[in-house]
C-alpha positions as CSV (number, residue, x, y, z in Angstrom):
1,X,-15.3,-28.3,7.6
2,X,-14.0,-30.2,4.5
3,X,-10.5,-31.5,4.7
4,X,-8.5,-32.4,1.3
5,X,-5.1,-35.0,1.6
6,X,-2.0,-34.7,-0.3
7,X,0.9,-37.0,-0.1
8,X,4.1,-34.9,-0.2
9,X,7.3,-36.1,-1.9
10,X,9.4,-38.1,0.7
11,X,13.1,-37.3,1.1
12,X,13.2,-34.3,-0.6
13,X,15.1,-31.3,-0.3
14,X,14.1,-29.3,-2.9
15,X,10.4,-28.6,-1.4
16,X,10.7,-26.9,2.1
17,X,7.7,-27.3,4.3
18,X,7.7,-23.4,4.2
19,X,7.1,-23.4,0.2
20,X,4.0,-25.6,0.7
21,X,2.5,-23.4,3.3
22,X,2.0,-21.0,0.5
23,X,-0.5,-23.3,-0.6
24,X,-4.3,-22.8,-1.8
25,X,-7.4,-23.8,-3.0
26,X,-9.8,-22.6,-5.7
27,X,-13.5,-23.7,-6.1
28,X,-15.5,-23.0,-9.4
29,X,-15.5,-19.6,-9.7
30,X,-11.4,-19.5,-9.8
31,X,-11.1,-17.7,-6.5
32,X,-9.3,-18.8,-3.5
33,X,-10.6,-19.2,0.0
34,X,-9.3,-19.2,3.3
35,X,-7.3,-22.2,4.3
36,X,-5.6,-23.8,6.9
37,X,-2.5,-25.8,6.3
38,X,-1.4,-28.6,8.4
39,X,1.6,-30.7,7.5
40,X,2.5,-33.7,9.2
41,X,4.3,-37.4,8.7
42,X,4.8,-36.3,5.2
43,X,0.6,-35.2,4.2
44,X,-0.4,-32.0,4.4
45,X,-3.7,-31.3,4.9
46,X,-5.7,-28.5,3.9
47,X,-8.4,-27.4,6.0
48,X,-11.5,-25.3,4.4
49,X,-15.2,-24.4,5.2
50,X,-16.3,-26.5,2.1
51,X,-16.4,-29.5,1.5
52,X,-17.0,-29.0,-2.4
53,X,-14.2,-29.7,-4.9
54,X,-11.9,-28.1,-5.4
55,X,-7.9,-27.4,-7.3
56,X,-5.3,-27.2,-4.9
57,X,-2.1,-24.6,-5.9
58,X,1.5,-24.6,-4.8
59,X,4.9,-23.1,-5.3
60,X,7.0,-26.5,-7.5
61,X,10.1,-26.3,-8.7
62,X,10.2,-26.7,-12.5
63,X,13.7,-27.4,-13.9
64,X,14.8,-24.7,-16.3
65,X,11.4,-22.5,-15.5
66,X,11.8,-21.3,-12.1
67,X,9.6,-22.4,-9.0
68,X,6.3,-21.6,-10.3
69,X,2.7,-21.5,-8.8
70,X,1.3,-25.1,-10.2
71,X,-2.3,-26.6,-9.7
72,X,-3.6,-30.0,-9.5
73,X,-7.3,-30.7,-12.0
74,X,-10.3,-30.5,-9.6
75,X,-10.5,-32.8,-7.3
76,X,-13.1,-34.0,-4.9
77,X,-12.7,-35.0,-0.8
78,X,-11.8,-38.1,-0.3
79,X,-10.2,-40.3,2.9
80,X,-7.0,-41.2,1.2
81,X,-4.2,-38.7,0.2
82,X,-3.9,-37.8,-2.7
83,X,-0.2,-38.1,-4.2
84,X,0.5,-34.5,-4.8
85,X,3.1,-34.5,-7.8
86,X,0.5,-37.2,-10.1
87,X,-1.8,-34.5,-9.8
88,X,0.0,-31.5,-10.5
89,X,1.1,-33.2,-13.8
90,X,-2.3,-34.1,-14.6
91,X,-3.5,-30.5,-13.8
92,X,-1.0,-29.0,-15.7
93,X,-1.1,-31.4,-18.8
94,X,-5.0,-31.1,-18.3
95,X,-4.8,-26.8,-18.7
96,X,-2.7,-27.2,-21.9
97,X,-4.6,-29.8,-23.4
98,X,-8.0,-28.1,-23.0
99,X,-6.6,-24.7,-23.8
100,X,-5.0,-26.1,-26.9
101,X,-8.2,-27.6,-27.9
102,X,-9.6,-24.3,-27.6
103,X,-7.8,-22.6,-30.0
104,X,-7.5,-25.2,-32.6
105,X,-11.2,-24.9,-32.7
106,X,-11.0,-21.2,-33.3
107,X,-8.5,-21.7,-35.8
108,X,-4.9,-21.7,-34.1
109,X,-2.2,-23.4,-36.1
110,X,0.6,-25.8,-34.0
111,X,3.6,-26.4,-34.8
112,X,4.8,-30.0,-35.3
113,X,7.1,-29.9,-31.9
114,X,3.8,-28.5,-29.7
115,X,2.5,-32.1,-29.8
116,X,5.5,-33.9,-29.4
117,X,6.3,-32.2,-26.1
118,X,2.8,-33.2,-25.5
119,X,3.0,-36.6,-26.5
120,X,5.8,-36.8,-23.9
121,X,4.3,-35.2,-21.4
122,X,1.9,-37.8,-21.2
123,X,3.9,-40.1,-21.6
124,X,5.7,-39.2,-18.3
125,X,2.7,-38.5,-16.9
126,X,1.4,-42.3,-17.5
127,X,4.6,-43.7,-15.6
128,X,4.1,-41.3,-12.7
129,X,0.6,-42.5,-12.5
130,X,1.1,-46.2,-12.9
131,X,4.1,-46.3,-10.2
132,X,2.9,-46.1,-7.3
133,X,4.5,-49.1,-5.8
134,X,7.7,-46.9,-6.4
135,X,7.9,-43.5,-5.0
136,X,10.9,-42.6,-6.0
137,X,10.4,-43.8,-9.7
138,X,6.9,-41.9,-9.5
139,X,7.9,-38.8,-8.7
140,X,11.0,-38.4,-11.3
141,X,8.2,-39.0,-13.9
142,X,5.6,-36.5,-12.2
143,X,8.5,-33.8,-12.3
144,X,9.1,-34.8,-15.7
145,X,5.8,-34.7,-16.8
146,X,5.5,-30.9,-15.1
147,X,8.2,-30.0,-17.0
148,X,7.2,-31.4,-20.4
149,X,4.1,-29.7,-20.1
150,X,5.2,-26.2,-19.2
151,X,7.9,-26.4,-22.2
152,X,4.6,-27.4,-24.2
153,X,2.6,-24.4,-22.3
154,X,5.8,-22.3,-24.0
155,X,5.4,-23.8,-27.1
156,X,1.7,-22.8,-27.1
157,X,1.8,-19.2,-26.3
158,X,4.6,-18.5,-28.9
159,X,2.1,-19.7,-31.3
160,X,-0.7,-17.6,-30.5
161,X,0.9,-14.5,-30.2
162,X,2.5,-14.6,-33.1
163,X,-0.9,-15.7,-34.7
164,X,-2.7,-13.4,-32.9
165,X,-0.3,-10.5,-33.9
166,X,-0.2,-12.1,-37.7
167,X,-4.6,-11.4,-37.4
168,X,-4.9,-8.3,-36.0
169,X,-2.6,-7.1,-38.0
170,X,-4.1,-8.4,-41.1
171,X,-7.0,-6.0,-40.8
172,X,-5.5,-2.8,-39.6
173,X,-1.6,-1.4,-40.2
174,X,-1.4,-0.9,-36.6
175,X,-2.7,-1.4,-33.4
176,X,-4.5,1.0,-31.4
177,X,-2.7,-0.8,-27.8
178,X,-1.2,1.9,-25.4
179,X,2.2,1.2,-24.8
180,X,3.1,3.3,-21.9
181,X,5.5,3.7,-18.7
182,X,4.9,5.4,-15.3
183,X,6.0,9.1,-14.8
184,X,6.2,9.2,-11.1
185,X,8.2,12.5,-10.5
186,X,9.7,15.4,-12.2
187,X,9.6,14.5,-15.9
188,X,13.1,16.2,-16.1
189,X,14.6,13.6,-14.0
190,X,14.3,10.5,-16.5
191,X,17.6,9.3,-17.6
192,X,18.3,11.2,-21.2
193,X,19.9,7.4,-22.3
194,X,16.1,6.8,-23.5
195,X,14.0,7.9,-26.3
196,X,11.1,8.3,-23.9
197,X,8.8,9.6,-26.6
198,X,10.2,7.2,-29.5
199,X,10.0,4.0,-27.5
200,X,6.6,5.0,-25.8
201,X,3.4,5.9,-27.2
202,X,1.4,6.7,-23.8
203,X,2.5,7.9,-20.7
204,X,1.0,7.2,-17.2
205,X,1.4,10.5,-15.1
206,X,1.7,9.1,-11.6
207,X,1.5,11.5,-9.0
208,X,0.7,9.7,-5.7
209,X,-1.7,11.7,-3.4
210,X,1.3,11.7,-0.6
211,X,3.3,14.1,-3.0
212,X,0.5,16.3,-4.2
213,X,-0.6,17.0,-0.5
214,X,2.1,16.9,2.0
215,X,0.0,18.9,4.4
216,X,-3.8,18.7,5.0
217,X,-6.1,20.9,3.1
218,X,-3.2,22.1,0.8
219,X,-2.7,20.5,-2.5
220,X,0.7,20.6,-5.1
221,X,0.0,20.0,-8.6
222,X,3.3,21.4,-9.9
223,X,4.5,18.0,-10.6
224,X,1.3,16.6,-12.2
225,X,1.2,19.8,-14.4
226,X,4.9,19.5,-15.8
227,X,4.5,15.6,-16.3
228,X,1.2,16.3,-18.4
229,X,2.7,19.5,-20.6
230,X,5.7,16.7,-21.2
231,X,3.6,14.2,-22.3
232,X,1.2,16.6,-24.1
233,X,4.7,18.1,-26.2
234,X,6.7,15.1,-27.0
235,X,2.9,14.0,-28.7
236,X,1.9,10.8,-26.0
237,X,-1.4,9.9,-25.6
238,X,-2.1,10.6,-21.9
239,X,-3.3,8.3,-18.9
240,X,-3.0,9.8,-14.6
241,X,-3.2,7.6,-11.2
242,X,-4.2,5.9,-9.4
243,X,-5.5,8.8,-7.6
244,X,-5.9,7.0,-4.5
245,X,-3.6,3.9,-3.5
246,X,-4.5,1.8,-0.7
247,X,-0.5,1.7,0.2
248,X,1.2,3.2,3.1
249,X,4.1,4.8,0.9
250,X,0.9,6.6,-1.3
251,X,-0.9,7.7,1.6
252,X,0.0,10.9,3.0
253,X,0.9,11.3,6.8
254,X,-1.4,13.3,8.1
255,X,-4.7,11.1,7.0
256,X,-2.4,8.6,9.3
257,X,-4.2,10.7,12.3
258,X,-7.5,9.7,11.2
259,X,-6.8,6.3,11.0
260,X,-10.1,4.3,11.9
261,X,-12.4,7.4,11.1
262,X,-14.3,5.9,8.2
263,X,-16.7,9.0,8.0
264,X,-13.5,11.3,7.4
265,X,-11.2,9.5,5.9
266,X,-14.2,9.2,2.9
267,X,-14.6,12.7,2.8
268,X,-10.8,13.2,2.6
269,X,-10.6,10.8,-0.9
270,X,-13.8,12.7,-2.1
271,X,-12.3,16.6,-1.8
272,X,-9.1,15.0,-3.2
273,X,-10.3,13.2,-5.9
274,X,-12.7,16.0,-7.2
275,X,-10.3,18.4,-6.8
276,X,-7.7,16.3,-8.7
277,X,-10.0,15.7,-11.8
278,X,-12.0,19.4,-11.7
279,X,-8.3,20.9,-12.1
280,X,-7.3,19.1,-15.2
281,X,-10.9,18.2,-16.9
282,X,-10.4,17.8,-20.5
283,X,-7.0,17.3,-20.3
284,X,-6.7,13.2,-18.9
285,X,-9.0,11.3,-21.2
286,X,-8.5,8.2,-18.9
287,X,-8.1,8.4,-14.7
288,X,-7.1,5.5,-12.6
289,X,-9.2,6.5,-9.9
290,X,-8.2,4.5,-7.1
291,X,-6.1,0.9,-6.4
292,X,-5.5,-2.1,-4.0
293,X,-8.8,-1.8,-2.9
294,X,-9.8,-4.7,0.3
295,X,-6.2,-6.5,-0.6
296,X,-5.6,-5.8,3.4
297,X,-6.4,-3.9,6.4
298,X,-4.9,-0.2,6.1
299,X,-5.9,2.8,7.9
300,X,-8.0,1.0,10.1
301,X,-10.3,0.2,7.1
302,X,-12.4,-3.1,7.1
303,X,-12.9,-4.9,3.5
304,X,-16.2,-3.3,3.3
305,X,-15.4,0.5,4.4
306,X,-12.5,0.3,1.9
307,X,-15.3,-0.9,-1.1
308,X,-17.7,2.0,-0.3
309,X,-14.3,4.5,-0.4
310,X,-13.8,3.2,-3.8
311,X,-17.1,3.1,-4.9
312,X,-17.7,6.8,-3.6
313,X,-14.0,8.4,-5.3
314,X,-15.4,6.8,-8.8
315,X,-18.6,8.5,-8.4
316,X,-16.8,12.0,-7.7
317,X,-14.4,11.4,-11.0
318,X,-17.4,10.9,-13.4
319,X,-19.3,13.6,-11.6
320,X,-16.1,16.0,-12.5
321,X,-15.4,14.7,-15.6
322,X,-17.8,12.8,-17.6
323,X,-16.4,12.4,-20.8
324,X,-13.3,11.0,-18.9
325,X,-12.6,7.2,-18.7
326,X,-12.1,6.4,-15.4
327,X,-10.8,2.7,-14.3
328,X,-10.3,0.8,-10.7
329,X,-6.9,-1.1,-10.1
330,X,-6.0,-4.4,-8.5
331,X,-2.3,-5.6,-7.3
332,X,-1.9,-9.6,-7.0
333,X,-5.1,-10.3,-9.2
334,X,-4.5,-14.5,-8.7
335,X,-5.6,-13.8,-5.2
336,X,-3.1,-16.0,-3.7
337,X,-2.9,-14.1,-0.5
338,X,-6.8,-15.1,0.4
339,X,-6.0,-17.9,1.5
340,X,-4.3,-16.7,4.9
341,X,-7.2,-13.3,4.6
342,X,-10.2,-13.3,6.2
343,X,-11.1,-10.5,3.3
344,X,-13.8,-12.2,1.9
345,X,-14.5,-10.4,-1.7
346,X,-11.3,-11.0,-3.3
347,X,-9.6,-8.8,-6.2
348,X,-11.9,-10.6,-9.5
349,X,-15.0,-10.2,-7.4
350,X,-14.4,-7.1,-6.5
351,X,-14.4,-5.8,-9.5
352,X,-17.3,-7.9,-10.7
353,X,-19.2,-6.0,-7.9
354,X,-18.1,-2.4,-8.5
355,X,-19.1,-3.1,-12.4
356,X,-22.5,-4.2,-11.2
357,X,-22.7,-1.0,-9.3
358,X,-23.3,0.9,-12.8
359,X,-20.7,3.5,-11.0
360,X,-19.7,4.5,-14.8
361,X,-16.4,2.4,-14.5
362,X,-14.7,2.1,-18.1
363,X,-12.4,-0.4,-17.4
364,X,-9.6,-2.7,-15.4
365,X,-5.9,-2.2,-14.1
366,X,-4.1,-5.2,-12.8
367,X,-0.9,-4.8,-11.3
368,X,1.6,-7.8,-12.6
369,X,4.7,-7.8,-11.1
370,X,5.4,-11.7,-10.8
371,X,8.2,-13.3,-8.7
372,X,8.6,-10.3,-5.9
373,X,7.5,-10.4,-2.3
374,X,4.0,-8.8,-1.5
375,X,2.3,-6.6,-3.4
376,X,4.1,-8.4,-5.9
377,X,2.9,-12.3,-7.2
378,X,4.3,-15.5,-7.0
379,X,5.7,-16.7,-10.2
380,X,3.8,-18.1,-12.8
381,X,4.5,-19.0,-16.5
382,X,3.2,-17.4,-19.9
383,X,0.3,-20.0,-20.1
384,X,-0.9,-18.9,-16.6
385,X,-1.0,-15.3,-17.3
386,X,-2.8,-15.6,-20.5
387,X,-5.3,-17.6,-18.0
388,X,-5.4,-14.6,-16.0
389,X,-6.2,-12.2,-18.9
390,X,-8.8,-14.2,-20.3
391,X,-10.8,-14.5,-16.7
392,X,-10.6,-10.7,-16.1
393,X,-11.9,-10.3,-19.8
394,X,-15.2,-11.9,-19.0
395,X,-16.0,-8.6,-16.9
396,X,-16.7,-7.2,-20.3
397,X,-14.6,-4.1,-19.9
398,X,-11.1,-2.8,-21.5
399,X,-8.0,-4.2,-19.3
400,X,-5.2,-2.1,-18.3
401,X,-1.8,-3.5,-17.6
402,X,0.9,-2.2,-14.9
403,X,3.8,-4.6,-15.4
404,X,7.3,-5.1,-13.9
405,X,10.5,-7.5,-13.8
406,X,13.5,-7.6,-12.2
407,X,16.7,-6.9,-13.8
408,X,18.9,-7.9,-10.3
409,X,19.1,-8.6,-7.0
410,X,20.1,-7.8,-4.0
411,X,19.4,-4.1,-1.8
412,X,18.1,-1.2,-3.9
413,X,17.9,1.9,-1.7
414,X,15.5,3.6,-4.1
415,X,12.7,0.5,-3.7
416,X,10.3,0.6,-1.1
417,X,11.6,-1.1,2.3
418,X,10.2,-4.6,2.6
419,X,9.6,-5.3,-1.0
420,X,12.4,-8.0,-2.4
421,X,12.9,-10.0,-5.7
422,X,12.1,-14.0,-4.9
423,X,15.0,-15.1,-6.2
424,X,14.3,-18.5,-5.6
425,X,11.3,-18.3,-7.7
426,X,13.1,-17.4,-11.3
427,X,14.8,-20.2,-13.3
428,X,18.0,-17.9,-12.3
429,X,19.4,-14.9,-10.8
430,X,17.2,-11.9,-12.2
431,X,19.6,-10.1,-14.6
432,X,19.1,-7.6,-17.4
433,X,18.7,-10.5,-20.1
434,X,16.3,-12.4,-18.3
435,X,14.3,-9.0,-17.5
436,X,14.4,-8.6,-21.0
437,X,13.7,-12.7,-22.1
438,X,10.6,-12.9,-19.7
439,X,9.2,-8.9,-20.2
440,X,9.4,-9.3,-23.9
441,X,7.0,-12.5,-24.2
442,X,4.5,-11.2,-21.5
443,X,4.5,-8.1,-22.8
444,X,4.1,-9.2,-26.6
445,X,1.1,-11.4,-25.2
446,X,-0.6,-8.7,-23.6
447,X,-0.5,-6.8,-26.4
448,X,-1.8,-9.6,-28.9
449,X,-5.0,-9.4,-26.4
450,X,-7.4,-7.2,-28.4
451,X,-9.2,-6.5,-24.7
452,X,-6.1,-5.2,-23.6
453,X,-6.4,-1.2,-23.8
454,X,-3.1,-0.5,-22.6
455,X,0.5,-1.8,-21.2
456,X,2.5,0.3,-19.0
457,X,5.8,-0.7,-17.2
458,X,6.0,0.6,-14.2
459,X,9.2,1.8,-13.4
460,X,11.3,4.0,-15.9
461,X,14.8,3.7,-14.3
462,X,15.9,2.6,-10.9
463,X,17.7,5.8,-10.4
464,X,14.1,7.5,-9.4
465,X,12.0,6.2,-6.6
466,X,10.2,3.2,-6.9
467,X,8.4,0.5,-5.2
468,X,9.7,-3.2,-6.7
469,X,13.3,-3.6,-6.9
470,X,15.6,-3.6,-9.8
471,X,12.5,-3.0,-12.0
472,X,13.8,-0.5,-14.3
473,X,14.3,0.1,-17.4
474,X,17.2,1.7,-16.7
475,X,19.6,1.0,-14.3
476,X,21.5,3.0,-11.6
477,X,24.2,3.3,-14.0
478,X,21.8,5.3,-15.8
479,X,22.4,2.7,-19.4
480,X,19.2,1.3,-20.7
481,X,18.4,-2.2,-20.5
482,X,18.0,-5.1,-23.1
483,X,14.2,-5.0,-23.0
484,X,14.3,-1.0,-24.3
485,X,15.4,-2.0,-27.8
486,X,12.9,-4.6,-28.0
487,X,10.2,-2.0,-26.8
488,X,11.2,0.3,-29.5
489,X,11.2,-2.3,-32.3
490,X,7.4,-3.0,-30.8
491,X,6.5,0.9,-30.8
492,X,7.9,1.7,-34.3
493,X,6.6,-1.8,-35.9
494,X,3.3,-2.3,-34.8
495,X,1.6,0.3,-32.7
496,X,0.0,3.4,-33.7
């Protein structure tokens, strides 16, 4: 067992034991693995079945950014502890600085204030480093440095989406990007406050398999017909699923009485699914077949049984349709939650392995709903999810984006129970602006990616059903938010 040492800061109030225990490590490959933390006389300790190097993550309060996931540069075992704000500052400074060097090489063009903050940054990072003999003095500067460098890490991102944008631009009026939202129910139901159709160029048509067969062996597809003939008239380019959601509130009932039954359960997702995509072949050029595969025991479902579910649903949607698209879905795609899983595979290896398969998979959906509770992510800034991206791009397939951010806090009676906004974990109280500050630079970034096939927010308007809190892009008052202009001005500007 391999054991790596980090000094905490001392007297500080700001860092609750509890934040740390969300703590993980990450080897080569990016992923984490399962590991114990211990925290005692001010070290914690984290306990793994390697001994190899390794980068160690945890929730840090950043001044004006929120507490954000963070990571140290790799570091080996040694006796001593290390001291754990130095080397988040030097991971952090070390991310930018190689991913800055990166770009320039490919051409990127900073701005003059880019490596100023940098120039600071390392600066702050150099006292930190060189001040040991003074906690107190060290760890101002280590905080500082953190800072500097995610400002920096801002800096960065602005510049190459706008250069990105600028590029792709350059060689074609518009881009091809789906820019889409979720129709979970009755299409009739959205609020009329939107230009649905004006602000939107795709439409996801959501149907979960708990509302298209509320009784065994009997299936509704009234609501999956309407929202198709309403995306098919108002001229949106059409995408349907998941199909199968490995989530209690998308599982019907009744398949709740053959929990543990692998044999039926699999034979259950295989008449639904090929009845699902027989019924509308021709008409759903791209199916998200199935989602949250192995994040977590459901149904009585091992890692593995869950795999050969998924593996056996995207068979059946090619076999019905095979000039349809059909795609596999991840929630939390950092991972962060295998550190306390003993699920092995992981969300990035898991699809790495289902590619392998040659099941005829045509591309990616990653769920991104950053700074809520479970299935949500913890929060982490632009630069990080630009990270993400380009690590899911090396499986060599289109990507396809469900995102969400909260516009409040506080009890929403239409979210699913148990699901809640991390307040603590945004630079402020979620409001409509800051929905709308944050959504517009992720979402402009994910559309700058040229791997990124399409974008789709995930929840219309908090007056309809959903699962993450506040989400909407319309709130219970029924008055669009902030972000819908800047959507629109997206839609009309730059997408075909």
């Amino acid at each position: 067992m391999g054991v790596m040492k980090f000094r905490l800061p001392s007297n500080d109030p700001a860092q609750a034991p509890p934040e740390f225990r969300k703590a993980y490590v990450t080897g080569l490959d990016r992923t984490p693995a399962r590991v114990a933390i211990e925290i005692r006389n001010g070290v914690m300790s984290c306990l793994r079945e390697t001994t190899e190097s390794g980068r160690l993550f945890v929730p840090w309060p950043i001044a004006g950014h929120g507490t954000l996931m963070v990571g140290t540069a790799t570091l080996a075992e040694r006796p001593s502890a290390y001291v754990l704000a130095v080397e988040l500052a030097r991971g952090k400074l070390n991310d930018i600085r190689n991913q800055l060097a990166d770009w320039v090489q490919m051409g990127l063009r900073t701005p003059p204030e880019l490596q100023a903050a940098l120039e600071q940054a390392q600066h702050a990072f150099v006292r930190a480093a060189t001040s040991s003999d003074r906690p107190e003095a060290s760890l101002a500067a280590a905080r500082e440095a953190v800072r500097l460098a995610t400002s920096a890490g801002d800096v960065l991102m602005k510049a190459y989406t706008n250069q990105v944008f600028h590029s792709r631009l350059s060689t074609t009026p518009r881009l091809p990007t789906h820019l889409a939202f979720m129709l979970t129910g009755d299409p009739t139901a959205l609020p009329p406050a939107v230009d649905w159709a004006r602000t939107f160029n795709a439409c996801q048509a959501g149907v979960s398999w708990r509302q298209v067969a509320p009784n065994e062996g009997q299936y509704r597809w009234d609501i999956l017909e309407a929202q198709l003939t309403w995306a098919r008239r108002h001229r949106l380019a059409i995408e349907a699923g998941p199909l199968i959601e490995f989530r209690k509130g998308a599982l019907p009932d009744w398949l709740w009485l053959w929990e543990g039954d692998f044999e039926t359960i699999s034979g259950l997702v295989a008449d639904y699914v090929r009845q699902a995509v027989t019924r509308f072949k021709g008409k759903v050029p791209i199916w998200h077949v199935v989602h949250r595969t192995a994040g977590g025991e459901i149904l009585g479902l091992n890692e593995e049984e869950q795999v050969r579910i998924a593996a056996r649903a995207v068979q059946i949607a090619r076999q019905a349709d095979p000039a349809a698209q059909v795609t596999i879905g991840v929630d939390r795609p950092w991972g962060e939650w295998m550190g306390s899983s003993h699920f092995q595979l992981g969300p990035l290896h898991l699809c790495d392995y289902l590619l392998r398969a040659e099941l005829g998979i045509s591309g990616l959906a990653l769920e991104i709903a950053p700074g809520y509770s479970a299935p949500g992510s913890h929060m982490r800034d632009l630069f990080e999810f630009s990270k993400l991206l380009d690590l899911y791009s090396l499986l060599n397939v289109p990507l396809h984006l469900w995102m969400v951010m909260p516009a409040g806090t506080g009890p929403d009676p239409a979210a699913e129970p148990g699901v809640r906004v991390e307040t603590a974990q945004w630079p402020g109280p979620p409001d409509p602006n800051l929905q709308a500050s944050w959504g517009s630079r992720w979402l402009a970034l994910a559309i700058a990616k040229p791997f990124v096939r399409s974008v789709t927010w995930l929840q219309p308007a908090d007056s309809l059903p959903h699962t993450y809190p506040h989400g909407g892009l319309v709130g219970p008052d029924l008055a669009p938010r902030p972000l819908v202009s800047w959507l629109r001005s997206v839609r009309t500007e730059t997408l075909a």
